[in-house]
CHARMM-style PDB file with segment names, atoms N, HN, CA, C and O in Angstrom:
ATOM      1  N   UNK     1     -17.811   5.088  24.717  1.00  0.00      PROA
ATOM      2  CA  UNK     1     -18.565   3.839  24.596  1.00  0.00      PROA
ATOM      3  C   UNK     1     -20.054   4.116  24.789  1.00  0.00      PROA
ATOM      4  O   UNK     1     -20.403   4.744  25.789  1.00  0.00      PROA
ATOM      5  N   UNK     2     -20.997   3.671  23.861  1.00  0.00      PROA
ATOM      6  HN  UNK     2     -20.714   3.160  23.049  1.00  0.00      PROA
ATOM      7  CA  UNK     2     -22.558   3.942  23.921  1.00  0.00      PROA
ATOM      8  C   UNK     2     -22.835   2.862  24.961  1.00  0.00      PROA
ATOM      9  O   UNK     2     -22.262   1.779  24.843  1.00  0.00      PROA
ATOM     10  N   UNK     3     -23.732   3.098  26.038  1.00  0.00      PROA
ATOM     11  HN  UNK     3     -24.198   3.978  26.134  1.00  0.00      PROA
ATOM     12  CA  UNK     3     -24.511   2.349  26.910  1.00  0.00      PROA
ATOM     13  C   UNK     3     -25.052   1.183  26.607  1.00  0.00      PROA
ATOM     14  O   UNK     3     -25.755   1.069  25.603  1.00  0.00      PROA
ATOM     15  N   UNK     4     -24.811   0.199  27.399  1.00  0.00      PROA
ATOM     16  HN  UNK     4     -24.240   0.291  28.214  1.00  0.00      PROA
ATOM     17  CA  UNK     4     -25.257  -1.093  26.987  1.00  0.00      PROA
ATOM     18  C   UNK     4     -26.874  -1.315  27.619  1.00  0.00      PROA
ATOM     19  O   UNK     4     -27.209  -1.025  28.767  1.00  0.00      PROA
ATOM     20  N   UNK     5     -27.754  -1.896  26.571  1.00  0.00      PROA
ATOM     21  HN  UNK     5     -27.482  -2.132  25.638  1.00  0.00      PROA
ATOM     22  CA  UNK     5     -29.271  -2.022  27.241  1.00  0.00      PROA
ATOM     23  C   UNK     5     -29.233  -3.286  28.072  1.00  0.00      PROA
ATOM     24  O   UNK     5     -28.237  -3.998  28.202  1.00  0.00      PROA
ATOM     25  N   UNK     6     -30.478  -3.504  28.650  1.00  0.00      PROA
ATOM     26  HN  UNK     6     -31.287  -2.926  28.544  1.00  0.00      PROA
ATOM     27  CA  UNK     6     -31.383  -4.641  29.762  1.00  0.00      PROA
ATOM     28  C   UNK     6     -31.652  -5.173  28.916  1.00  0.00      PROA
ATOM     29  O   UNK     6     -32.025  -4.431  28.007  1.00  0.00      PROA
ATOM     30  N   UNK     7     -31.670  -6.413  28.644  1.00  0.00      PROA
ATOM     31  HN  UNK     7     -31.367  -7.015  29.382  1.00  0.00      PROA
ATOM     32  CA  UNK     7     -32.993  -7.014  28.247  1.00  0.00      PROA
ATOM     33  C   UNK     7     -33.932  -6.666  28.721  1.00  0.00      PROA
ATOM     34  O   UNK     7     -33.755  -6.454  29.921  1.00  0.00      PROA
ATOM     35  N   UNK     8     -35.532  -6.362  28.190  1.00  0.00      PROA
ATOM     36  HN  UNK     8     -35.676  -6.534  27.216  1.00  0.00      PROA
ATOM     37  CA  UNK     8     -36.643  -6.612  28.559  1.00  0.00      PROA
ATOM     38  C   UNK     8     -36.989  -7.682  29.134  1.00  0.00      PROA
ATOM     39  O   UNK     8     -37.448  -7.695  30.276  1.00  0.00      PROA
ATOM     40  N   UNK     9     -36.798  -8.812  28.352  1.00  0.00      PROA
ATOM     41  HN  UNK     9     -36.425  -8.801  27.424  1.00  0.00      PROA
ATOM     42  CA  UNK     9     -37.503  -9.632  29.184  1.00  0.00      PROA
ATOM     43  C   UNK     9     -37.056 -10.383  30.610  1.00  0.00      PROA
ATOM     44  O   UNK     9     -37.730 -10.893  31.505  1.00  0.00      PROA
ATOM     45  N   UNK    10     -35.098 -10.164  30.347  1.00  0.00      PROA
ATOM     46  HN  UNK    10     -34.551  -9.749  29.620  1.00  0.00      PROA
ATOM     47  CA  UNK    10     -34.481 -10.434  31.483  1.00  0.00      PROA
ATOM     48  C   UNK    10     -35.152  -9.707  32.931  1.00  0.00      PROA
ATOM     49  O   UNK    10     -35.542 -10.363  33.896  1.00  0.00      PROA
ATOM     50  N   UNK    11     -35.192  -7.854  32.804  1.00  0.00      PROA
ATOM     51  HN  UNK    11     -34.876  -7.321  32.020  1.00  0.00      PROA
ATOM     52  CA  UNK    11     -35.359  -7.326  34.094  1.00  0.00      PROA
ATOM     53  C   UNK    11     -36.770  -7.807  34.415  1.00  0.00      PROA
ATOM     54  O   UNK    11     -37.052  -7.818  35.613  1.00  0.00      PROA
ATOM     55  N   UNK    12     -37.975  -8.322  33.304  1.00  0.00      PROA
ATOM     56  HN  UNK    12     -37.746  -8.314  32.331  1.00  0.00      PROA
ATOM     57  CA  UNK    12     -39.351  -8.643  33.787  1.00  0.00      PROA
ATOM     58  C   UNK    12     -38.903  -9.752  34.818  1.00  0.00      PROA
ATOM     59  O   UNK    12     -39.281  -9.423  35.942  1.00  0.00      PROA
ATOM     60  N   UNK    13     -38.131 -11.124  34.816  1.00  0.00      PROA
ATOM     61  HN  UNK    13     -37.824 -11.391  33.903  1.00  0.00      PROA
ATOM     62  CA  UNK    13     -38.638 -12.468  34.832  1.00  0.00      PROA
ATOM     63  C   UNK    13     -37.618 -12.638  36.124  1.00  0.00      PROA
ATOM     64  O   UNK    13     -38.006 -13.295  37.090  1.00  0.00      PROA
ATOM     65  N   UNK    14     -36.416 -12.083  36.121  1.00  0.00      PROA
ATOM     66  HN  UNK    14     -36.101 -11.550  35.336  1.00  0.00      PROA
ATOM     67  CA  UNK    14     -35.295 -12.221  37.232  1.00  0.00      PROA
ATOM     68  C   UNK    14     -35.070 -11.082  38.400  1.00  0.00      PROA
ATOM     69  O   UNK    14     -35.753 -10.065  38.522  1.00  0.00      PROA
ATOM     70  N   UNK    15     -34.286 -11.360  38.990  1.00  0.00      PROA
ATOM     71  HN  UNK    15     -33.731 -12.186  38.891  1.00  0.00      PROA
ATOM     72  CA  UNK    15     -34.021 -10.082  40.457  1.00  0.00      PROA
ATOM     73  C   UNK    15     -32.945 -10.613  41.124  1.00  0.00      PROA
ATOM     74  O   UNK    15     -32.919 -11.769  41.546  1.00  0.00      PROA
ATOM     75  N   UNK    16     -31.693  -9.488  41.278  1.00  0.00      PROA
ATOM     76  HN  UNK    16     -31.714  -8.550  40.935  1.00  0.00      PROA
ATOM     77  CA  UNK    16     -30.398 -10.150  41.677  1.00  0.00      PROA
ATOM     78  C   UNK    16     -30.521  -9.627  43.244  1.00  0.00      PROA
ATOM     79  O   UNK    16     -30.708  -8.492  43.684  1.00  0.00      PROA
ATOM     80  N   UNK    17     -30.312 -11.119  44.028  1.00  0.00      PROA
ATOM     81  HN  UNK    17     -30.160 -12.041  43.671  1.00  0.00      PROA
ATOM     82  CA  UNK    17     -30.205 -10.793  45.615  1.00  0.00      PROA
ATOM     83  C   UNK    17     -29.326  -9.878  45.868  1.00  0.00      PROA
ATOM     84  O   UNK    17     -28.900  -9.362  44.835  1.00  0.00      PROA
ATOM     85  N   UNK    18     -28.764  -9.358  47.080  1.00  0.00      PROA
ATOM     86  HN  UNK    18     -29.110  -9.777  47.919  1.00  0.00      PROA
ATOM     87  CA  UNK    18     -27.989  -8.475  47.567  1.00  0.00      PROA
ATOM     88  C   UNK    18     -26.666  -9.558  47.996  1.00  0.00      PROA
ATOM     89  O   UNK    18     -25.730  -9.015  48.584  1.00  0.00      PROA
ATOM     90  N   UNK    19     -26.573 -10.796  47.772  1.00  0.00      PROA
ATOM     91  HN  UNK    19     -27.333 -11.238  47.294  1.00  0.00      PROA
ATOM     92  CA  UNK    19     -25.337 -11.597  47.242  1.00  0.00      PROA
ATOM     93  C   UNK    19     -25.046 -11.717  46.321  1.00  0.00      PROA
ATOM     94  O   UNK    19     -23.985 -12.338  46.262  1.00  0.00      PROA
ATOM     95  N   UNK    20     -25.602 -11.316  45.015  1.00  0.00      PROA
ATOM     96  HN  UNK    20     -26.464 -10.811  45.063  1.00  0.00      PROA
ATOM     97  CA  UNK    20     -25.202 -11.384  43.635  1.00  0.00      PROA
ATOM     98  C   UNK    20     -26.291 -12.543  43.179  1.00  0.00      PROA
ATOM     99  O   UNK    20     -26.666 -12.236  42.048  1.00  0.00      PROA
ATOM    100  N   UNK    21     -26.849 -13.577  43.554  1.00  0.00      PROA
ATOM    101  HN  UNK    21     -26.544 -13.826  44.473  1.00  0.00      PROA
ATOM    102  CA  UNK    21     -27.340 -14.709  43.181  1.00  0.00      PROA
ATOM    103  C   UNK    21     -28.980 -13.891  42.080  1.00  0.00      PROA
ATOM    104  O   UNK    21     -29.563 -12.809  42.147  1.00  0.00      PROA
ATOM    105  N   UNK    22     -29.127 -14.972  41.314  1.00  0.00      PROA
ATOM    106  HN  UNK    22     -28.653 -15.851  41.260  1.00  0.00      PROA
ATOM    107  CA  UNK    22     -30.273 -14.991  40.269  1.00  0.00      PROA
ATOM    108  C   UNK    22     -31.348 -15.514  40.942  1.00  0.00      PROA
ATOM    109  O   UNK    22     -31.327 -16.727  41.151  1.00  0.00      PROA
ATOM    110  N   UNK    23     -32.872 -14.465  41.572  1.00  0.00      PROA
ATOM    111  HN  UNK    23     -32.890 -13.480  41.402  1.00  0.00      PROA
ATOM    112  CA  UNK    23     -33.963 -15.123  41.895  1.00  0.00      PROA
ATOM    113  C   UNK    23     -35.157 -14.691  40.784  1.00  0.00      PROA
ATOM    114  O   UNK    23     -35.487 -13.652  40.212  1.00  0.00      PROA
ATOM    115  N   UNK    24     -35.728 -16.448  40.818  1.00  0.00      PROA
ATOM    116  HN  UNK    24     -35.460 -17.292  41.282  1.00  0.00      PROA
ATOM    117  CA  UNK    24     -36.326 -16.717  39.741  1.00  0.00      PROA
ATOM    118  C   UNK    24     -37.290 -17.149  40.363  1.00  0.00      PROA
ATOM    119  O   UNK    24     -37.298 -17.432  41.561  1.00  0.00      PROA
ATOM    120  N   UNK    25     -38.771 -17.291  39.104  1.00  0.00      PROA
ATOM    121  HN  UNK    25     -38.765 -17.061  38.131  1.00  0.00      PROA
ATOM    122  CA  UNK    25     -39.913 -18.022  39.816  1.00  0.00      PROA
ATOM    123  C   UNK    25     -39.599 -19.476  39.646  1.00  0.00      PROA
ATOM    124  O   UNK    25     -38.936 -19.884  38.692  1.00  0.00      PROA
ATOM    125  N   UNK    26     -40.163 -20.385  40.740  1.00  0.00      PROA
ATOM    126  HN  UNK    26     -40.702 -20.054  41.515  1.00  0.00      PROA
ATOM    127  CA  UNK    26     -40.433 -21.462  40.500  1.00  0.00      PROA
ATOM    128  C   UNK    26     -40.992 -22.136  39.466  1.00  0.00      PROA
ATOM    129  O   UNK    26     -42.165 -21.889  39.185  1.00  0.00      PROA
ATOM    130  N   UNK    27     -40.296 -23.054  38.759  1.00  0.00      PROA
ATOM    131  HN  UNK    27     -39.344 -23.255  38.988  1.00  0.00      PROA
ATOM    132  CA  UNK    27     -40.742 -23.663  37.027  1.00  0.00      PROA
ATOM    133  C   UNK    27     -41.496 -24.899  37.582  1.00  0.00      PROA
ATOM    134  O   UNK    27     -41.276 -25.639  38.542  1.00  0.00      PROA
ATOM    135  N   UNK    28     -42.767 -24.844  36.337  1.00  0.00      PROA
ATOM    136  HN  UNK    28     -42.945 -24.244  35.558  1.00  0.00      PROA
ATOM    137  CA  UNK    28     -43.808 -26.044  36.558  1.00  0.00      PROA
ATOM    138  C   UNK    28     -45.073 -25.842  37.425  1.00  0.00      PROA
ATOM    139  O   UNK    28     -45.699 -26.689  38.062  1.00  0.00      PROA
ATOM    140  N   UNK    29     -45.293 -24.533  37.298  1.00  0.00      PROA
ATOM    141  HN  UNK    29     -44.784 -23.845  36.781  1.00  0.00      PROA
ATOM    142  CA  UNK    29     -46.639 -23.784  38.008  1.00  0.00      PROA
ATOM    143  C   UNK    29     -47.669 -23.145  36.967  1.00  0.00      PROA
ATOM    144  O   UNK    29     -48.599 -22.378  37.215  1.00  0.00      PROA
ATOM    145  N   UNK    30     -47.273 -23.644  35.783  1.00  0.00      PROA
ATOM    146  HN  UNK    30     -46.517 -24.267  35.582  1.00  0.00      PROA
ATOM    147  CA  UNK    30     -47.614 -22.974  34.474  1.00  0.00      PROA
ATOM    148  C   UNK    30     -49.261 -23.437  34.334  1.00  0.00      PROA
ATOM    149  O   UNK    30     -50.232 -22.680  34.334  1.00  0.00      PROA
ATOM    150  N   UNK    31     -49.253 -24.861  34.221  1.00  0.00      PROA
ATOM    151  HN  UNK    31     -48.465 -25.476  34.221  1.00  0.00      PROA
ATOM    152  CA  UNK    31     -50.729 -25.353  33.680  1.00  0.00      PROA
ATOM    153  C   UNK    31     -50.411 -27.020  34.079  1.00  0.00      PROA
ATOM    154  O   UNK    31     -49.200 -27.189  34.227  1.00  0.00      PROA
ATOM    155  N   UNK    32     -51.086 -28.066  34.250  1.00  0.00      PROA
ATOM    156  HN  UNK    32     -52.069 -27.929  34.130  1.00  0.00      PROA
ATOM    157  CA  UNK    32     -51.218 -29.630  34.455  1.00  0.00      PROA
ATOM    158  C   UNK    32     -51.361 -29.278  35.667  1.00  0.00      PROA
ATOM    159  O   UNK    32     -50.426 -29.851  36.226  1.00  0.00      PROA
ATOM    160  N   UNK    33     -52.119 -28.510  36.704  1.00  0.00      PROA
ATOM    161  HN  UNK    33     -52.878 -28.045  36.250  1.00  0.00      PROA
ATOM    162  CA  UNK    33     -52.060 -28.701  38.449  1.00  0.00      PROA
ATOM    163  C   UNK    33     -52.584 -29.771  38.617  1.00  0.00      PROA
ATOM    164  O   UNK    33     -52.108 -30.583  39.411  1.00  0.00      PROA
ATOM    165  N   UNK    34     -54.024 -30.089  37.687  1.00  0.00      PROA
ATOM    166  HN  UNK    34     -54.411 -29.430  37.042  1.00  0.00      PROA
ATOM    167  CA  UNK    34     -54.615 -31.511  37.639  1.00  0.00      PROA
ATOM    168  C   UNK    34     -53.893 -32.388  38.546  1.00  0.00      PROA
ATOM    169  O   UNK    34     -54.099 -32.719  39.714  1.00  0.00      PROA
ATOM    170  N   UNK    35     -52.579 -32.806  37.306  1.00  0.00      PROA
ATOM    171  HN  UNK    35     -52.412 -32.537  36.357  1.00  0.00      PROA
ATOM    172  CA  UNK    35     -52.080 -33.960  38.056  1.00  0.00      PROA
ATOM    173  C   UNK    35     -50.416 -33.430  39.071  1.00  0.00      PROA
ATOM    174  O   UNK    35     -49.445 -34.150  39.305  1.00  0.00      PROA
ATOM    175  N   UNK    36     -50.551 -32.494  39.328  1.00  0.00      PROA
ATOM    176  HN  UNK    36     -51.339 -31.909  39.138  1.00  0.00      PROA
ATOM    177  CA  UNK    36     -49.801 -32.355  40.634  1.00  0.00      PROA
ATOM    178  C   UNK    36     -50.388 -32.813  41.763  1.00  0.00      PROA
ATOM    179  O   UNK    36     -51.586 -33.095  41.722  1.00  0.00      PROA
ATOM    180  N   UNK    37     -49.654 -32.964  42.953  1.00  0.00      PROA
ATOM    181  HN  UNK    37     -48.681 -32.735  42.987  1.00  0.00      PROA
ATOM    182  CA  UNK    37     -50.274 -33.187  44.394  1.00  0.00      PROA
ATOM    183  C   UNK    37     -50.050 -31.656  44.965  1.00  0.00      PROA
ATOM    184  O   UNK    37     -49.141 -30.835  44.840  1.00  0.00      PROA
ATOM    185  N   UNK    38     -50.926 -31.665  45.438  1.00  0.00      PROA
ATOM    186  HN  UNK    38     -51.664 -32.333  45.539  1.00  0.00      PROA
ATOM    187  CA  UNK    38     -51.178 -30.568  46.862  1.00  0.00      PROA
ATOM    188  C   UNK    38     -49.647 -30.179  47.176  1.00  0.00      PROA
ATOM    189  O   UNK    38     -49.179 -29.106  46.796  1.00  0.00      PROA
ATOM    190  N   UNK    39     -48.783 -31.280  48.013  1.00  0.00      PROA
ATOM    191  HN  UNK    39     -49.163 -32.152  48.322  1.00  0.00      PROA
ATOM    192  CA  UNK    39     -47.902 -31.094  48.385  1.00  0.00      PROA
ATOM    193  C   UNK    39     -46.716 -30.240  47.615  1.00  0.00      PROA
ATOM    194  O   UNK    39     -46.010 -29.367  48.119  1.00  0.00      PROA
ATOM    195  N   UNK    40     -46.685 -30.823  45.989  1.00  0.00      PROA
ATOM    196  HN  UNK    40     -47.259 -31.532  45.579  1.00  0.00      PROA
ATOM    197  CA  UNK    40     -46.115 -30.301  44.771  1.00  0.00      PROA
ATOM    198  C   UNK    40     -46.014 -28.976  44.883  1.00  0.00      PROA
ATOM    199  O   UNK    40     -45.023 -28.284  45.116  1.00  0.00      PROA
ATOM    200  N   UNK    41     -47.414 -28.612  44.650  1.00  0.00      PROA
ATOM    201  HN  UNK    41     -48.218 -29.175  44.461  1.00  0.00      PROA
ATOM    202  CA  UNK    41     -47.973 -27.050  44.323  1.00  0.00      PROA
ATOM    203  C   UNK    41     -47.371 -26.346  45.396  1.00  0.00      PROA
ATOM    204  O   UNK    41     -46.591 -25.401  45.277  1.00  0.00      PROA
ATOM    205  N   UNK    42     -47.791 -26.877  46.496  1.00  0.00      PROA
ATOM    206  HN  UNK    42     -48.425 -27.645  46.593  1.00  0.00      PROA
ATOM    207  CA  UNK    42     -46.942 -25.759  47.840  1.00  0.00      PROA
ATOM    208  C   UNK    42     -45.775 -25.309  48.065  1.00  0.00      PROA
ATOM    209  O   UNK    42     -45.392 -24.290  48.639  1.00  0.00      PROA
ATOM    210  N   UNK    43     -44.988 -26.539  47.336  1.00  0.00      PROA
ATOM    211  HN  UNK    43     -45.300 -27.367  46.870  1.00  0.00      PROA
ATOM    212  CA  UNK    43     -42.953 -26.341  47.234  1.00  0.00      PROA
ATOM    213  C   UNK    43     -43.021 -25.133  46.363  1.00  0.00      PROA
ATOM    214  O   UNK    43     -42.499 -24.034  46.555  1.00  0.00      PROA
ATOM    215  N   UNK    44     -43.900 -25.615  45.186  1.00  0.00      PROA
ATOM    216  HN  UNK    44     -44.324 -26.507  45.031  1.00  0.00      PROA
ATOM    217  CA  UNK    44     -43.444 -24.797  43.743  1.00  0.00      PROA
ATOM    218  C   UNK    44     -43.887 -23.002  44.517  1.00  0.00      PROA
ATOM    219  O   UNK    44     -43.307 -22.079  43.945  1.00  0.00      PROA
ATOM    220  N   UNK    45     -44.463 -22.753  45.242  1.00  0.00      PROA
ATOM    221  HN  UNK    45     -44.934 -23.503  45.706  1.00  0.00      PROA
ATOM    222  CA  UNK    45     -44.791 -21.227  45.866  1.00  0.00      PROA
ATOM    223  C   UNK    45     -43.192 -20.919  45.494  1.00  0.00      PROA
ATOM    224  O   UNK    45     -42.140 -21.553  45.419  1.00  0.00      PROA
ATOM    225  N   UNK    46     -43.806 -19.138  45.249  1.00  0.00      PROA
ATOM    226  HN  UNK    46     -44.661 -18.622  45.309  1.00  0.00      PROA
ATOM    227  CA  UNK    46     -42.822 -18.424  45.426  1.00  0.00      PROA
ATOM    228  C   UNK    46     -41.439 -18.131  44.878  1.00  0.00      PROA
ATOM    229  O   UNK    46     -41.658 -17.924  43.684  1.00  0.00      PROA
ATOM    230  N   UNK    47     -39.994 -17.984  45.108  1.00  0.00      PROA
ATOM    231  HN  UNK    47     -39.816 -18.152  46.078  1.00  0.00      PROA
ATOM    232  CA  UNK    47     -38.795 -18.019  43.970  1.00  0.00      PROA
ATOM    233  C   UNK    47     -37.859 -18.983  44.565  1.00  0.00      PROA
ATOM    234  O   UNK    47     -38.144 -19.305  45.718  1.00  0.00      PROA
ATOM    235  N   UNK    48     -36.760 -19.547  44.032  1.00  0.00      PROA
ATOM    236  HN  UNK    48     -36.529 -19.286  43.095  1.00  0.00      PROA
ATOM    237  CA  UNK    48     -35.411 -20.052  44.195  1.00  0.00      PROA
ATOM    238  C   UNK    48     -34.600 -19.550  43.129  1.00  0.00      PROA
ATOM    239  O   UNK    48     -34.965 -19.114  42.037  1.00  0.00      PROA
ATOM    240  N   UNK    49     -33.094 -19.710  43.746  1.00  0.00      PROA
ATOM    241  HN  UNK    49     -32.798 -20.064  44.633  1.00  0.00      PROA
ATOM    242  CA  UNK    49     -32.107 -18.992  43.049  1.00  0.00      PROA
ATOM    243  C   UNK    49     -31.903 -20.323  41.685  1.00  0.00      PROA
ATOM    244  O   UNK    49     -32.348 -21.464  41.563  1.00  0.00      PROA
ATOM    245  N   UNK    50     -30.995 -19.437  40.829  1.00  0.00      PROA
ATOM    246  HN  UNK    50     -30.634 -18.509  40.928  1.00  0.00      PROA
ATOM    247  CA  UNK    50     -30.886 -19.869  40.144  1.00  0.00      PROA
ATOM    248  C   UNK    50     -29.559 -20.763  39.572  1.00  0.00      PROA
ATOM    249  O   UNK    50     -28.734 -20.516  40.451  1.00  0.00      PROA
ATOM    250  N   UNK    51     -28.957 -21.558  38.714  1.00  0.00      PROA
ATOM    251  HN  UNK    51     -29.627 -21.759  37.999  1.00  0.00      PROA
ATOM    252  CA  UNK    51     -27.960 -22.198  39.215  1.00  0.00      PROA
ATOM    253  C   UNK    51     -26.787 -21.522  38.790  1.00  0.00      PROA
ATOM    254  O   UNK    51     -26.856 -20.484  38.132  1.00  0.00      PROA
ATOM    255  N   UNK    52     -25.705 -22.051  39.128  1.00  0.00      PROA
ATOM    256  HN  UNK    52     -25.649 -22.895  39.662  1.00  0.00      PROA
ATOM    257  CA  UNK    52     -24.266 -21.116  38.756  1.00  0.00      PROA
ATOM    258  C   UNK    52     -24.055 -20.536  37.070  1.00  0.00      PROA
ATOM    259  O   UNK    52     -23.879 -19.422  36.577  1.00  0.00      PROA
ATOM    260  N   UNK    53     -24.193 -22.092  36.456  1.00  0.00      PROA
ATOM    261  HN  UNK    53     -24.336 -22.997  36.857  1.00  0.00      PROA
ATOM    262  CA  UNK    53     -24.101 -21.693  35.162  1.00  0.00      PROA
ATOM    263  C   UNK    53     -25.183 -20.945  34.271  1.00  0.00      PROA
ATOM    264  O   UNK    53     -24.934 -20.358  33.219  1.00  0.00      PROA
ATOM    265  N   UNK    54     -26.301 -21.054  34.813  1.00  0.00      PROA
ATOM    266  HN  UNK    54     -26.504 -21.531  35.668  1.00  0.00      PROA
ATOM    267  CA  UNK    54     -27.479 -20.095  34.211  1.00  0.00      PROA
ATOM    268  C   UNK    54     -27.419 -19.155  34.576  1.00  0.00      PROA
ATOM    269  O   UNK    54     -27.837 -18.346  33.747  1.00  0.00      PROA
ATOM    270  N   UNK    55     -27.002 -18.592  35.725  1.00  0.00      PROA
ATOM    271  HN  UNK    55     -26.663 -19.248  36.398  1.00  0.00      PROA
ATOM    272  CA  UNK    55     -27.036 -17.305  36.189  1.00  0.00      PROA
ATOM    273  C   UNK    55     -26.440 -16.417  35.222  1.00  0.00      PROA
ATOM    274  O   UNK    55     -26.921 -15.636  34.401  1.00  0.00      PROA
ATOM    275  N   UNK    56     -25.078 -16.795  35.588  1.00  0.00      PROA
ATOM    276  HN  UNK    56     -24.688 -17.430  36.255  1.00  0.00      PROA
ATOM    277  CA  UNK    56     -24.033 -16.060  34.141  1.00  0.00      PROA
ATOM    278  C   UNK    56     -24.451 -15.701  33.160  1.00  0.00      PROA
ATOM    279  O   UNK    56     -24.132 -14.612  32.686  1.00  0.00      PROA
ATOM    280  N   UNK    57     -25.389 -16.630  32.514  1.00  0.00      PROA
ATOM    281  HN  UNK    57     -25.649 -17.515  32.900  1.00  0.00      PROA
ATOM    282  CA  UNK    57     -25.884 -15.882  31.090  1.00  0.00      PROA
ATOM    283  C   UNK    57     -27.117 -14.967  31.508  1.00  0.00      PROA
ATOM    284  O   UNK    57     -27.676 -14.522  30.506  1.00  0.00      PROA
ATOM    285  N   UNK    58     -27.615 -14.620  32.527  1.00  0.00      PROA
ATOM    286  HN  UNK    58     -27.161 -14.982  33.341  1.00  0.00      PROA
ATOM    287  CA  UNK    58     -28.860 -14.392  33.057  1.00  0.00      PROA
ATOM    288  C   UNK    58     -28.073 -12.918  33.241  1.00  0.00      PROA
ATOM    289  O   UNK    58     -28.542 -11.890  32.755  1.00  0.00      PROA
ATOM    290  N   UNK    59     -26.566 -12.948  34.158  1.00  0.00      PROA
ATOM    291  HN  UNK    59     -26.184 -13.783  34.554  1.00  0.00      PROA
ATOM    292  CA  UNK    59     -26.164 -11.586  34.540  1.00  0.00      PROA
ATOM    293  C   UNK    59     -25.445 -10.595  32.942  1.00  0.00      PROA
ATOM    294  O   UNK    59     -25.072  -9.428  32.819  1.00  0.00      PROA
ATOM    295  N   UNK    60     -25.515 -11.676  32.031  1.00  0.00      PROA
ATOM    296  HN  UNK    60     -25.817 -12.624  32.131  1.00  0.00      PROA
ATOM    297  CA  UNK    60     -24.664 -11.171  31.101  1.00  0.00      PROA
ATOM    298  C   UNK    60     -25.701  -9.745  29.936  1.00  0.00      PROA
ATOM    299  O   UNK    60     -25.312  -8.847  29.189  1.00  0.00      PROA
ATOM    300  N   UNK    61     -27.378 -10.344  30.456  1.00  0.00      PROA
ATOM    301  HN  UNK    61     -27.695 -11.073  31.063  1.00  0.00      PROA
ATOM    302  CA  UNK    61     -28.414  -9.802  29.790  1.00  0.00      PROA
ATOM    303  C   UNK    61     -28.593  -8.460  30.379  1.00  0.00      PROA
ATOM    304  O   UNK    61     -29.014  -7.520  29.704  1.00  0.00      PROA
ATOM    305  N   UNK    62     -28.305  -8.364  31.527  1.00  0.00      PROA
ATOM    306  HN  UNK    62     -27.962  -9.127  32.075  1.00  0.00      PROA
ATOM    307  CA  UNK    62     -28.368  -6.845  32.593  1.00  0.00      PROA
ATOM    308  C   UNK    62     -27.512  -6.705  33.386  1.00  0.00      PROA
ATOM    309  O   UNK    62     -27.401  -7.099  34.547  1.00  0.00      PROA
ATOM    310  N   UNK    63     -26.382  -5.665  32.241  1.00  0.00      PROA
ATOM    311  HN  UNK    63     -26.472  -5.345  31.298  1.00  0.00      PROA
ATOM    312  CA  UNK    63     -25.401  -5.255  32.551  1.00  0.00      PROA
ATOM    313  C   UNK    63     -24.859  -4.227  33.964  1.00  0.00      PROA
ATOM    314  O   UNK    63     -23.782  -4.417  34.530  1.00  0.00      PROA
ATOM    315  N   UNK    64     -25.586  -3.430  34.252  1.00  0.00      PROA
ATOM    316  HN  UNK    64     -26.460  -3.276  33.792  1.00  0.00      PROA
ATOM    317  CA  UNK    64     -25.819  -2.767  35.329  1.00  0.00      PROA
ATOM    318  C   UNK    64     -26.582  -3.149  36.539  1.00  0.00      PROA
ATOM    319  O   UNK    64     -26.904  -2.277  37.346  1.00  0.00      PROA
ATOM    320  N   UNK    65     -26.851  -4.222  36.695  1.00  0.00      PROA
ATOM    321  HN  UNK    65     -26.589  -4.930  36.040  1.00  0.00      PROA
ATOM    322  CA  UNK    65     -27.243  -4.453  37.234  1.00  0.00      PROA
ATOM    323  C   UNK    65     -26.146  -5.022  38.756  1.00  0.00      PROA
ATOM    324  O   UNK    65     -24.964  -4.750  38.545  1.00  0.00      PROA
ATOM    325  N   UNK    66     -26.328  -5.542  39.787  1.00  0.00      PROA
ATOM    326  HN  UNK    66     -27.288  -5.763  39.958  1.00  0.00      PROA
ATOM    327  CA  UNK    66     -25.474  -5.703  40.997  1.00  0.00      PROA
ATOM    328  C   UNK    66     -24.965  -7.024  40.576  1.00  0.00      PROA
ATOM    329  O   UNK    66     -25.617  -7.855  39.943  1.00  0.00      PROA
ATOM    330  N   UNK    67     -23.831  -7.139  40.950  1.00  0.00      PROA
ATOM    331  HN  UNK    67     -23.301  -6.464  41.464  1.00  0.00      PROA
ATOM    332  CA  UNK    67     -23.121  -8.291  40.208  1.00  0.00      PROA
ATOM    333  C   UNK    67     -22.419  -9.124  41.759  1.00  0.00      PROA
ATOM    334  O   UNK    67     -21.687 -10.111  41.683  1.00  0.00      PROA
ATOM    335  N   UNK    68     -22.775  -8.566  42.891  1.00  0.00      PROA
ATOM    336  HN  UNK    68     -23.369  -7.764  42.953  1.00  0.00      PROA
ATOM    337  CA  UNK    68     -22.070  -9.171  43.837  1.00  0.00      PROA
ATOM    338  C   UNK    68     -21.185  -9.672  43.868  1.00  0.00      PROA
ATOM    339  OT1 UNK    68     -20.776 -10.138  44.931  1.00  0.00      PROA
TER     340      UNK     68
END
C-alpha cells in the first residue's frame, strides 16, 4: 500500500490534543473588530476544540496523525 498524504492545509490550521480532540483557532477574529466589544475580542483569544462531527472529517485529512 503507497502512503497516504496530510493535507497541507489541514496540518497548517489544526493540532490533535493528547485526547484525540481537534484544536482550532477561534472563528470571527478575521476583520469587523470595529463592531465587536472588548469583551468579544477577549473570549475569541486563543483555540477551542472542535466539534464531534467536524472533527472526523478534520481527522480523516491527517492520517497519521494521533487519533486518541
Amino acid at each position: 500500500m503507497p502512503k497516504l498524504k496530510t493535507k497541507s492545509s489541514a496540518k497548517k490550521r489544526f493540532k490533535i490534543s493528547a485526547s484525540g480532540k481537534v484544536m482550532m483557532a477561534q472563528a470571527g477574529k478575521r476583520h469587523g473588530m470595529i463592531k465587536r466589544t472588548n469583551s468579544q475580542i477577549r473570549k475569541l483569544r486563543g483555540t477551542t476544540t472542535m466539534s464531534k462531527q467536524d472533527s472526523k472529517i478534520v481527522k480523516s485529512y491527517m492520517p497519521y496523525s494521533l487519533r486518541g
